[in-house]
N, C-alpha and C positions, 0 to 999 in steps of 0.2 A: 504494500500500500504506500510505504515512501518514497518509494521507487518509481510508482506513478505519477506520485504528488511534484518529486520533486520534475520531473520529463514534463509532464504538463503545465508545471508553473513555466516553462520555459517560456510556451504562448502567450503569458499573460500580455506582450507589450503587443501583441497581434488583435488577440482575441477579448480583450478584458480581464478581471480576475479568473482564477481554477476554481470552479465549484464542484467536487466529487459529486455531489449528490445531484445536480444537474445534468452529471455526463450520466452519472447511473440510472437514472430515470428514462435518459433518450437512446442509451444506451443500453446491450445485455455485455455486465462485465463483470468477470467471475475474476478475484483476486483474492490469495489468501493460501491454507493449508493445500493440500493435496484431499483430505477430508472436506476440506469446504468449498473446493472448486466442486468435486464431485456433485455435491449437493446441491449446486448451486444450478449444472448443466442438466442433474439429473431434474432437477424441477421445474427450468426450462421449455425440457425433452417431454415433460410432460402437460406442461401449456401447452404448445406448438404442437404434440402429437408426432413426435418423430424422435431419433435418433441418431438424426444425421447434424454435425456443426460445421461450420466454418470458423476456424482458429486463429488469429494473429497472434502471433506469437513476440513479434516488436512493437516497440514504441517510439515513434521519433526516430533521432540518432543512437540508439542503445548498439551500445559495440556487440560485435560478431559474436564473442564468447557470449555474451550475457544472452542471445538468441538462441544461439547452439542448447545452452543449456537449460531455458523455460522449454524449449520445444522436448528436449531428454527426459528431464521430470516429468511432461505432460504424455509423453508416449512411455515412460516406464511406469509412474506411477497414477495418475491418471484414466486412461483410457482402457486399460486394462480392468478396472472396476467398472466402468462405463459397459463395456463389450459383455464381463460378465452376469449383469444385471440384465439385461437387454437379452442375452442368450435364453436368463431362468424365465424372461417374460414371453417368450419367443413358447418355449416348451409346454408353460402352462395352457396358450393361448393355443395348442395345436393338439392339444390331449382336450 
């Protein structure tokens, strides 16, 4: 979350002040534990009625490393809870 705050404050002389709760609202922005992303796409996944996201993985100017490795957390730890939930819902739904 500071990490956004601070990437974002960047705009401020563009766009006006960062208001998080402004982007959050116009926005779907899932920030936080690996626990709470999950829960965050997972309920989502379940407004919208699908499965399927679309990821950005940067922000702004965020060096290469710092990309590489939201995208690593999010495909090791992440997506994997996602697919297995999604599987058990899959199975119920076909029995």
């Amino acid at each position: 979350m500071d990490e956004l705050k601070t990437r974002a404050a960047l705009a401020d002389n563009l766009h006006g002040g960062f208001n998080y709760d402004a982007i959050n609202e116009s926005f779907f922005v899932a920030v936080g534990t690996a626990d709470q992303v999950v829960e965050q796409l997972e309920e989502w996944g379940q407004l919208m009625d699908t499965n399927h996201y679309n990821i950005l993985g940067a922000i702004g100017n965020m060096p290469h490393w710092k990309v590489v490795k939201n995208l690593t957390l999010l495909a090791q730890d992440v997506l994997p809870r996602l697919r297995a939930k999604a599987s058990v819902e899959r199975r119920v739904a076909a029995e």
